[in-house]
N, C-alpha and C positions, 0 to 999 in steps of 0.2 A: 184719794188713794196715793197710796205714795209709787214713784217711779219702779224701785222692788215690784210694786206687785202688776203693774202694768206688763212691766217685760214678760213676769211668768204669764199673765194672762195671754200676751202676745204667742211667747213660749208653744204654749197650750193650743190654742188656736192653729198657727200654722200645723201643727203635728194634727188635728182634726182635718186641717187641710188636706196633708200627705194622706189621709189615711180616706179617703172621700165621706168622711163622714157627719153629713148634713144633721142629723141630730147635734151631737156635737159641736161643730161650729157654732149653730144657733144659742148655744148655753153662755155664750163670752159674747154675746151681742146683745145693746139693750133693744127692747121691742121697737122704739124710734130709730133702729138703725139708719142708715145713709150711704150708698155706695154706690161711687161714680169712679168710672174707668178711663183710660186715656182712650179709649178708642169712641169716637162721637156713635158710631154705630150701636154700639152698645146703650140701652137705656140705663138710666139710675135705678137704684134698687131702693124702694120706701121701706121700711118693716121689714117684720122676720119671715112675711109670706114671699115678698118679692127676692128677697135675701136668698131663699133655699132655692129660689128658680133661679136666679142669678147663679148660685154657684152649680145647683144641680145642671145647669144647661152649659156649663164648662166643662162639668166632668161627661157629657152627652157626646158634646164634641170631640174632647181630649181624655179617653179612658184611661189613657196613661197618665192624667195631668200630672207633675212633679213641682214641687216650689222648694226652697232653700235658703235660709236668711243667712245674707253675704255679710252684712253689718246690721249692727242699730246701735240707735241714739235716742236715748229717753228723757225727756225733761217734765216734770209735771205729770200734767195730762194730756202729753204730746208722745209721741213715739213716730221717727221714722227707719225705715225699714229699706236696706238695698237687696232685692232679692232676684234669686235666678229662676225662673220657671221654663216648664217648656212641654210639650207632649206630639202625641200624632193626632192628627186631623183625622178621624173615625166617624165623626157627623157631620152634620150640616152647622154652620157659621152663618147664621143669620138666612140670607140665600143664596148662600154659596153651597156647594155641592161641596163633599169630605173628596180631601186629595189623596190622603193613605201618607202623608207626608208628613214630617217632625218641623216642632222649631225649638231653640231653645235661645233664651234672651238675659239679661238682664234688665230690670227696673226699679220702679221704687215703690214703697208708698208710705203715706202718709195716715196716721190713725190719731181720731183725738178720744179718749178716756172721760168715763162720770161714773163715778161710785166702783170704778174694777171692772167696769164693761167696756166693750169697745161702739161708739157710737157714731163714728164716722169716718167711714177710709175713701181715701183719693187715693187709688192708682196710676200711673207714669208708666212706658214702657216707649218702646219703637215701635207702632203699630206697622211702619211702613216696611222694615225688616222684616216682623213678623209675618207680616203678607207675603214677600216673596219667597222666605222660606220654604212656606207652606203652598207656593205656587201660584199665586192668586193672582199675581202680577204677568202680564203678556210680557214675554219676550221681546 
């Protein structure tokens, strides 16, 4: 596929993102999806089953979640991505207790493309900002 259409597919996606809508997202992922976060707590996500828990348990967390592409860069069947996200902590984070508290950051990621689908993103962020944003860090 050509870069043109990576970007809209990216395009597209994020606006699924904004919008929480896990049907949607799932349609720009191939079934072999892959996706790993900068935060080691977090597990990788196999397929489009672990994909919609993955993202449905960000928006569990963060009802508010928000994301924003600050930049991008397309080559191929590469695309990276400088984006802002951020929300309130409304659920539990793994086993952490909901703070009632915001973060908002920026980070990156990284997607590679096959056939106009996205098949594997790597996310970057400050996990460790994010934490004490959100409180999780002792004073």
């Amino acid at each position: 596929m050509t870069k043109q259409e990576n970007l809209r597919t990216f395009n597209e996606w994020i606006t699924a993102h904004r919008a929480h809508d896990l049907d949607k997202l799932l349609t720009f992922v191939t079934d072999d999806v892959v996706i790993r976060s900068a935060s080691e707590e977090m597990t990788p996500a196999n397929g489009k089953v672990q994909a919609r828990a993955h993202w449905g348990g960000i928006y569990s967390t963060f009802p508010d979640f928000r994301m924003e592409a600050v930049a991008l860069t397309a080559e191929d069947d590469r695309l990276v991505a400088e984006i802002s996200h951020g929300g309130t902590m409304k659920g539990k984070m793994g086993n952490q207790e909901p703070t009632g508290k915001s973060y908002r950051l920026t980070g990156a990621f990284r997607m590679d493309f096959i056939e106009g689908k996205i098949q594997h993103i790597q996310s970057y962020w400050d996990t460790a900002t994010m934490a004490d944003q959100l409180g999780l860090v002792p004073q």
